[in-house]
Each structure stands twice: as structure tokens, then as C-alpha cells.
C-alpha positions as CSV (number, residue, x, y, z in Angstrom):
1,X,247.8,-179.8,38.3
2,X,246.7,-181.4,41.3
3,X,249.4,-179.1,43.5
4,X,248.3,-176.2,42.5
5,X,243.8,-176.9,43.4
6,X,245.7,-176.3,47.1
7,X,248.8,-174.2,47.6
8,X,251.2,-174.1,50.8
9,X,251.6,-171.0,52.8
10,X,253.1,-170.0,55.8
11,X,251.3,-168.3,58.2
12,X,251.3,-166.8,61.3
13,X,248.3,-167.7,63.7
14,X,247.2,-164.8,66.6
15,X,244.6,-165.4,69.6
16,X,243.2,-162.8,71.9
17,X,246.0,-162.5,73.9
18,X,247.8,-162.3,71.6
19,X,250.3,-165.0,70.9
20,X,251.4,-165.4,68.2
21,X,252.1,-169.3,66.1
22,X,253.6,-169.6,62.8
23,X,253.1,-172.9,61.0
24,X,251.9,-173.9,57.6
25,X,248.9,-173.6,55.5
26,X,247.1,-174.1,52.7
27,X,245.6,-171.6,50.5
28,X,242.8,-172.3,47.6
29,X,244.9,-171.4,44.2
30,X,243.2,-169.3,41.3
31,X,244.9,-168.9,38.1
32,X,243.4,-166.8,35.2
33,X,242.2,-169.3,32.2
34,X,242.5,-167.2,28.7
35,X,240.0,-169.0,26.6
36,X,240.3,-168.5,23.1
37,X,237.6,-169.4,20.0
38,X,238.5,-170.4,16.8
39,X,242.0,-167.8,17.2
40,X,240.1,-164.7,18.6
41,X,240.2,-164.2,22.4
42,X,236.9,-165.2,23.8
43,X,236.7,-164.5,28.0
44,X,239.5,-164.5,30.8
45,X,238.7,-166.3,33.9
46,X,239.9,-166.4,37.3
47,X,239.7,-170.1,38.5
48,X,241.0,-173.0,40.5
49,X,243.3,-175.3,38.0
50,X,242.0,-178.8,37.5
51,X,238.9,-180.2,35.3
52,X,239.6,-177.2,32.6
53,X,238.1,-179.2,29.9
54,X,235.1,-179.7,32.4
55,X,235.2,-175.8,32.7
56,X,236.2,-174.4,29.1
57,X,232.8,-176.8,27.7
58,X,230.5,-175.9,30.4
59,X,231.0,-172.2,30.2
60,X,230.8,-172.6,26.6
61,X,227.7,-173.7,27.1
62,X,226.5,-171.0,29.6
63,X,227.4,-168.6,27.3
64,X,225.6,-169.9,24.5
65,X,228.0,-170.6,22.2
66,X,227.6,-174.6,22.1
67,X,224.7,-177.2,22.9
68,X,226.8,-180.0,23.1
69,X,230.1,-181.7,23.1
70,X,229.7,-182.6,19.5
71,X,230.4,-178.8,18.5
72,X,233.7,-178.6,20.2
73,X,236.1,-180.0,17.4
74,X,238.8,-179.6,20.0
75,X,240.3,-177.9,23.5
76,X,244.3,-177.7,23.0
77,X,246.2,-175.8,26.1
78,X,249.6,-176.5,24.8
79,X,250.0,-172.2,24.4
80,X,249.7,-171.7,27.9
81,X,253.2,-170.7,28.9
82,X,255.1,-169.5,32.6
83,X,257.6,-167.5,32.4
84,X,260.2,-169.9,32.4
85,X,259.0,-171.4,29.8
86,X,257.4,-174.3,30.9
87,X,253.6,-174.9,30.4
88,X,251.3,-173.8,33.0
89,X,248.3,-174.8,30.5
90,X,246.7,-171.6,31.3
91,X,245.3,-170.8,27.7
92,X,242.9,-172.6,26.2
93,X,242.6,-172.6,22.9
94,X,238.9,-173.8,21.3
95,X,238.4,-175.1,17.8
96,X,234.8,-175.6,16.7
97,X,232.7,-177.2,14.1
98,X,232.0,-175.1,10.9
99,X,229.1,-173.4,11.7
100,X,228.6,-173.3,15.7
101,X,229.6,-169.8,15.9
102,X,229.4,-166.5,14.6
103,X,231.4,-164.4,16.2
104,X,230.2,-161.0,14.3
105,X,226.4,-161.8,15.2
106,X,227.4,-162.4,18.9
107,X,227.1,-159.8,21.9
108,X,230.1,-157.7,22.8
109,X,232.0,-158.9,25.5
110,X,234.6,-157.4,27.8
111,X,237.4,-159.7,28.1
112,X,238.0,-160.2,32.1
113,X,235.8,-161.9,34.6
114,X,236.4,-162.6,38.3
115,X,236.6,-165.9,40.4
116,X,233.5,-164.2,41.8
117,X,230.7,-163.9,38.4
118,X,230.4,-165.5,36.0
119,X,228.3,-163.0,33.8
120,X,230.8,-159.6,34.3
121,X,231.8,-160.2,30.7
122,X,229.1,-159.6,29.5
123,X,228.8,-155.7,27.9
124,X,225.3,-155.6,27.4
125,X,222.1,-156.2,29.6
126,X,219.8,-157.6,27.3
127,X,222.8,-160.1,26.2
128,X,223.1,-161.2,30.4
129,X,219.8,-163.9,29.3
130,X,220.3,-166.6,27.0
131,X,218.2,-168.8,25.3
132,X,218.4,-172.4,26.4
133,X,218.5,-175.1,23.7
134,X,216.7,-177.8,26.2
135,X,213.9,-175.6,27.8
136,X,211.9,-176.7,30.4
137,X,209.2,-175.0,29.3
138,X,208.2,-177.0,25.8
139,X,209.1,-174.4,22.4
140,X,209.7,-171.9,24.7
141,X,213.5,-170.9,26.6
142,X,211.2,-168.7,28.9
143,X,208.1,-170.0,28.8
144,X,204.7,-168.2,28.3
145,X,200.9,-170.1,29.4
146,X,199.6,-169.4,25.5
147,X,203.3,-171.1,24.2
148,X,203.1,-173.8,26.0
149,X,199.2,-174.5,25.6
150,X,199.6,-174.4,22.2
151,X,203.2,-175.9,22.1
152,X,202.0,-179.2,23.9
153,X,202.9,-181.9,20.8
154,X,202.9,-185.2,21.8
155,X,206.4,-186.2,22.7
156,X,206.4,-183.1,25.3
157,X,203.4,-184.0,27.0
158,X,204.5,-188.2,27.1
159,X,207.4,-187.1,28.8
160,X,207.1,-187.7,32.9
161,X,208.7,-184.6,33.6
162,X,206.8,-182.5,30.9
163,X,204.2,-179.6,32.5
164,X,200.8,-179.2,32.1
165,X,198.4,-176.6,32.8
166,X,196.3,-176.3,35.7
167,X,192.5,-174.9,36.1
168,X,193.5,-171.9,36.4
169,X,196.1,-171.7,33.7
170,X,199.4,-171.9,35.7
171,X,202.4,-173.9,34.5
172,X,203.1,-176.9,36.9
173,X,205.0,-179.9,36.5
174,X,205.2,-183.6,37.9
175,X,206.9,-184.3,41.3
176,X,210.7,-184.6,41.2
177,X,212.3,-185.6,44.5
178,X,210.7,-186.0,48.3
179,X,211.7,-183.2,50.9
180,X,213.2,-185.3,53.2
181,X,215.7,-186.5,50.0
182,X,215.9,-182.4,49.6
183,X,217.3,-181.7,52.6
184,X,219.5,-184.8,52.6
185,X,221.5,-183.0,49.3
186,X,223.8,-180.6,51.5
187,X,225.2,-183.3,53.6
188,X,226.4,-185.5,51.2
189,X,227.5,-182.3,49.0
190,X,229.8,-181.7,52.0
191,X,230.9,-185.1,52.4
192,X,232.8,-185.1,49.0
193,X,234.7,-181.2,49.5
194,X,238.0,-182.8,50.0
195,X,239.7,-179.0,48.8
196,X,237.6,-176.9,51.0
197,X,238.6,-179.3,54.1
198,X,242.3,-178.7,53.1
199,X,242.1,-174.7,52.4
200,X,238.3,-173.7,53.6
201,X,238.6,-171.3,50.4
202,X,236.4,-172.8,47.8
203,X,232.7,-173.4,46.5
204,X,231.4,-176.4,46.1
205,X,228.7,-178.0,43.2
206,X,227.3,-181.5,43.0
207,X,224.6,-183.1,40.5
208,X,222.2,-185.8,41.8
209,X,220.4,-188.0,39.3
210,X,216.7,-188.9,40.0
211,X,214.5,-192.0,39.2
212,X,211.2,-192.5,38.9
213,X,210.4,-192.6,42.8
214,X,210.8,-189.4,44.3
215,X,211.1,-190.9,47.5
216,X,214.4,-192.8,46.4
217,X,217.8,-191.6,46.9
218,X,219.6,-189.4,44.2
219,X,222.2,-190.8,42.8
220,X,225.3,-188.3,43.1
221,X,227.3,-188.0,40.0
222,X,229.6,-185.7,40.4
223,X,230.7,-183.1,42.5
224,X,233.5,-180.1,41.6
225,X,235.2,-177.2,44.0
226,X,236.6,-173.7,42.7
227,X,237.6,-170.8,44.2
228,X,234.3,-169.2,41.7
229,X,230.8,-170.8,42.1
230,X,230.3,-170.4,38.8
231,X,233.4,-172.2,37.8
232,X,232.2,-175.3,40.2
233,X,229.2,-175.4,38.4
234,X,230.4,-174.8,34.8
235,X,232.9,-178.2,35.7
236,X,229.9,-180.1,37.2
237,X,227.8,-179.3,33.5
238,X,230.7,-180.4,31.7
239,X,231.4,-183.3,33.3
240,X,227.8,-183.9,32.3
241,X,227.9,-182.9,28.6
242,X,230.9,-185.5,28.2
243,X,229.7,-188.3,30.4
244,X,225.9,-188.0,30.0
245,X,224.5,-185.8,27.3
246,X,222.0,-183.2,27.2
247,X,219.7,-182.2,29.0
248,X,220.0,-182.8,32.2
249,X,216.0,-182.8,33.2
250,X,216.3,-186.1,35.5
251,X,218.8,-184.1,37.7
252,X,219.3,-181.6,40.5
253,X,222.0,-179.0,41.2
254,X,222.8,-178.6,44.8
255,X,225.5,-175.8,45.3
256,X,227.4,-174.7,48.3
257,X,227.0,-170.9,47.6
258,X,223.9,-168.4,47.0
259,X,221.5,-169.1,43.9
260,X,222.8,-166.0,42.0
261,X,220.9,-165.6,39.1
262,X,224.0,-167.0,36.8
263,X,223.7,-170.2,38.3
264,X,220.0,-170.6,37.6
265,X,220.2,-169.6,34.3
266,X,223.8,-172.6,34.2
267,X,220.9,-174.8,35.1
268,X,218.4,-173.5,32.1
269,X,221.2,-173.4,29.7
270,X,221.0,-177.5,30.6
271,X,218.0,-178.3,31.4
272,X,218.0,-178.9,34.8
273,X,214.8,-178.9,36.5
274,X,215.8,-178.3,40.2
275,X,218.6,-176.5,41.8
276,X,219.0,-176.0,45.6
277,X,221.2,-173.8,47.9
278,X,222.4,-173.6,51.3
279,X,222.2,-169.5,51.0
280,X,219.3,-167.1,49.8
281,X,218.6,-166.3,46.1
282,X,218.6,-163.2,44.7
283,X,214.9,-161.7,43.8
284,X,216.2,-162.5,40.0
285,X,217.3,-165.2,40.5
286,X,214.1,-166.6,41.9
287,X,212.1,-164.3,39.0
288,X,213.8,-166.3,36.4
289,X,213.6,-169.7,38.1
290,X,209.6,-169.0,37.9
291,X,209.7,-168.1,34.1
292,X,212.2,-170.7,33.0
293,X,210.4,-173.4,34.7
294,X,213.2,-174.3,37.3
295,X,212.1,-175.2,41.1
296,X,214.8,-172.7,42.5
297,X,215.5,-173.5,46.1
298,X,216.9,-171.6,49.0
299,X,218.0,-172.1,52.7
300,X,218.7,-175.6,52.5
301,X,220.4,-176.4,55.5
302,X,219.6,-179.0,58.5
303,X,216.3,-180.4,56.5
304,X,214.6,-177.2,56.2
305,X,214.1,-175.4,53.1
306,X,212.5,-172.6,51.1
307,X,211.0,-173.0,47.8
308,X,210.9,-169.6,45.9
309,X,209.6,-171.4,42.2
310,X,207.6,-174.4,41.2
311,X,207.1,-175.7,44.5
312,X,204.6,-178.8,42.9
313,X,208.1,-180.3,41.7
314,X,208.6,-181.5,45.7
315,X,206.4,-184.3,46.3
């Protein structure tokens, strides 16, 4: 598997004057991953091979169809066949718990989606937002002032990250992380995108846990590359649903990419409270960080950042 993350090439290299070198190369690889539920195919993917599981359990998630590793009964790629014969373990097929998911009741999908979304599947609008099963917003996926006034109980509002409601009835929530810390989280993001130094091809996702002081250093858990930023992300959530558990709301999501709306709503789908970006968000993006109750950042490059969504989460 490890081969094909990075793939040799030849090619030939031209200048301005136009001479001309040919040498080798490498080239990200992207393979389509058929994932299957319970028999019936589920979604087609375009992605780079390696940390499937990671990916087949995280975009499970995403979509909805799991809240945890516990529903997944089991993940079996054996079908995936090359034409030779030999197994290229590019089908994965996904047995779950009795009960987990009801195929009739669920949105109509189209089967393909591109290295490049992670939400083209999806036929219908009003099936593109997905209810979170760890909301950062107490009782509510979305979040509402009168829900979460009057969906306070006791355990939500003993918890350190849990919001409260200001004087003038806005949603805000305890300091996460410092901004120098922030703007510390592309750098060491970098640091660890081995593939992209070999191909330049690939996104990159990492996921910091945070303590208690938000002027200490995250702790960096894991960080995944695809040639799909959703992919990388999906990989870094599953890593977390098998190593960790969910939700993720002591965490942050730095990416390498754009916060596209299907990344902030990756982060909802796990509760994570923060997620930063080198590039710009899109206005929905930043629309549904605000009503979801995630701190959506953008422009995080050299120790300067925007803030387009609870800002009161930097300290």
C-alpha cells in the first residue's frame, strides 16, 4: 500500500529557454474506494490508498450513518480485485450492527464523488446538513439561544468547555487555545507532510489535543495526507474514533486546504470545537461554524489569523 500513497513518473522538465531535462518523479496516487453497506453500494470515492479503515469509519461518520466505532461490526476489503486478479483492496465492504442503519429512511445518493468534495453525493440539498450526535451546542445539532437556555441541565453546564449565555443573549463559550499557540498549528502541520514533500500533490489534516491552559502547547495526535481534503480529514476523525472516542471537544482541526463548508460540518459531525485553515472559508462555511457552535478559522499563516465564528474561544 505504502507504494502506491506516492507513484514514480517520468518526466520531462522545461525552463524558459527552453531546455529541456527528463528525469523521474513522483506523482500523488488516487484510486477510487467502492464502499459498500451491509451488501448495497453506499458511495465511490476518489482517494489516496493507505489508512482506508481510518477513511471508510470517518466518512461513515460524516455522512451520518454511524456515531462510533462500536456500530461498525466489521470493514472487510478482500473483494477488491485488479485485473489480474490480485487484490488491490479497493472495495470495501461494511457490515454493521442490527439497527445502525436504515437504508430505505436515508437520503438518495448518487454513487460517485471526486478527490475534490466530499458532499457531491449527495442528491438532495436539504440532506447536504447533518445532525451531529455530539453537538456543541447542548440538545441542539444547530443550536438556537431559547434551546440552549432552556437545555442547560447540569452535566452541560459543569463541563469547562460548555457555553453560556451572555447579557445580551449570545452563545459564547470558555477560552480554548492562546493565539500565539494558534498560529504555531500550520508549522508543525507542515512539519509532519512527508507525501506532499515527495509529490507536492496532496492535502494535509492534523488534530491537536488541548489541556486545561490555553497557553500550553497542543499536543499533536495525528496528522493524515490525500490527494481529497476531505479524505485527509475523514482519516484524521477515524483515527480518532478508534484511538480516542467521541467527541472530540478538547481538540482542534488544523487543515492545509480552504475551510469548505464539508470540513466544518466533519468537525460538527465530532464535536470538535475549533478548526483552523491556512486558506479563506466559504461564507457557509463560516455561517454554519456560527450556528453549530465551532470557532471556524481562516488565514492562518505566519501567526496571523482571521476569526470568522466564536472568536471568545481564543484566549
Amino acid at each position: 500500500m505504502q507504494q502506491r500513497k506516492a507513484v514514480r513518473a517520468r518526466v520531462h522538465r522545461f525552463d524558459a529557454t527552453g531546455e529541456i531535462k527528463v528525469g523521474p518523479d513522483s506523482l500523488a496516487g488516487e484510486e477510487p474506494l467502492e464502499v459498500n453497506l451491509d451488501g448495497e453500494q453506499f458511495s465511490v470515492t476518489m482517494r489516496t490508498p493507505g489508512n482506508d479503515v481510518e477513511l471508510v469509519s470517518g466518512y461513515l461518520l460524516s455522512e451520518g450513518v454511524i456515531t462510533s466505532m462500536a456500530d461498525i461490526a466489521e470493514i472487510d476489503f478482500s473483494t477488491g480485485l485488479a485485473p489480474d486478479g490480485s487484490r488491490n483492496y479497493n472495495v470495501a465492504g461494511v457490515r454493521l450492527r442490527p439497527g445502525v442503519w436504515n437504508a430505505a429512511a436515508a437520503p438518495a445518493r448518487s454513487v460517485y464523488t471526486s478527490s475534490s468534495c466530499g458532499i457531491c453525493g449527495t442528491a438532495a440539498i436539504d440532506a447536504v446538513t447533518k445532525p451531529s450526535a455530539y453537538p456543541l451546542i447542548p440538545l441542539l445539532g444547530v443550536g438556537s439561544r431559547n434551546d440552549v437556555e432552556a437545555g442547560s441541565a447540569a452535566e452541560d453546564v459543569a463541563r469547562p468547555d460548555a457555553p453560556h449565555l451572555d447579557e445580551d443573549g449570545d452563545i459564547v463559550f470558555p477560552p480554548l487555545l492562546s493565539p500565539a499557540r494558534i498560529g504555531e498549528l500550520p508549522d508543525r502541520l507542515r512539519e509532519g507532510q512527508s507525501l506532499f514533500d515527495r509529490t507536492g500533490g496532496v492535502h494535509a489534516a492534523a488534530l491537536f489535543a488541548v489541556g486545561d491552559d490555553p497557553q500550553a502547547e497542543p499536543e499533536l495526535l495525528v496528522i493524515r495526507e490525500d490527494v481529497g481534503r476531505h479524505n485527509a480529514v475523514d482519516k484524521v476523525i477515524g483515527w480518532a474514533m478508534a484511538e480516542r472516542g467521541l467527541p472530540l471537544n478538547r481538540t482542534v482541526l488544523q487543515v492545509s486546504a480552504r475551510a469548505s463548508f464539508e470540513l466544518v460540518q466533519k468537525s460538527a459531525m465530532a464535536g470538535i470545537p475549533m478548526m483552523s485553515a491556512v486558506s479563506a472559508p466559504s461564507a457557509l462555511a463560516a455561517d454554519y461554524g456560527r450556528t453549530a457552535g465551532i470557532t471556524v478559522i481562516g488565514f492562518n499563516r505566519k501567526g496571523r489569523f482571521n476569526v470568522y465564528s466564536h472568536p471568545e474561544r481564543i484566549a
